[in-house]
N, C-alpha and C positions, 0 to 999 in steps of 0.2 A: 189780549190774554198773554202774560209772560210765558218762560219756557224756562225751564233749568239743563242744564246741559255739565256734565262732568267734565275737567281737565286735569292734568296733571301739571302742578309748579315745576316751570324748569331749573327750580334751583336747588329745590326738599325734595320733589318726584313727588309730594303726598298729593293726593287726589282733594282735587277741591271742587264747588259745588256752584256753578254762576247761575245767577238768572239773567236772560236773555228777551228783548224786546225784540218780537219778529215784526214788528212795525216796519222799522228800517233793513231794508237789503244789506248795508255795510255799512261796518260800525268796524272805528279803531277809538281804542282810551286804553288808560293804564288801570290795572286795580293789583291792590298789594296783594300777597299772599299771604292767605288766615293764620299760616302756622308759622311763614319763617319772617313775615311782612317787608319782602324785596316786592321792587316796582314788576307787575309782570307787563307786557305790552299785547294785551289781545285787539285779534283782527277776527272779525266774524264776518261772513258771506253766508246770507242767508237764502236761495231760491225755490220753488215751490213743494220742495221735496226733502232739502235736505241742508240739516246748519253745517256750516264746516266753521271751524273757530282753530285759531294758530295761536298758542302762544307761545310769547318768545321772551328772552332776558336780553337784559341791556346791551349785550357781546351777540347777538344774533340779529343777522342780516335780514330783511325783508323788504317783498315790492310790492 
């Protein structure tokens, strides 16, 4: 069963709308943004309770 889960683009700020496969615990890929179509880079940690999803633009650090 998918999940959708709302973010905000770090580039436009507009709220955008993912669907999310809780299949997988952790998941990184790029998907563009709908409104302004820059690369975003989401990381999603998914555990029995709760998705946490980061997304970041091409100038943001992550581990």
């Amino acid at each position: 069963m998918l999940d959708t889960k709302n973010i905000q683009c770090p580039y436009c700020s507009e709220t955008i709308e993912l669907v999310i496969d809780p299949s997988e615990p952790h998941q990184e890929y790029i998907e563009d943004c709908f409104v302004c179509c820059r690369p975003i880079h989401l990381i999603v940690d998914i555990d029995s309770n709760n998705t946490n999803i980061q997304a970041l633009s091409e100038d943001d650090d992550y581990y």
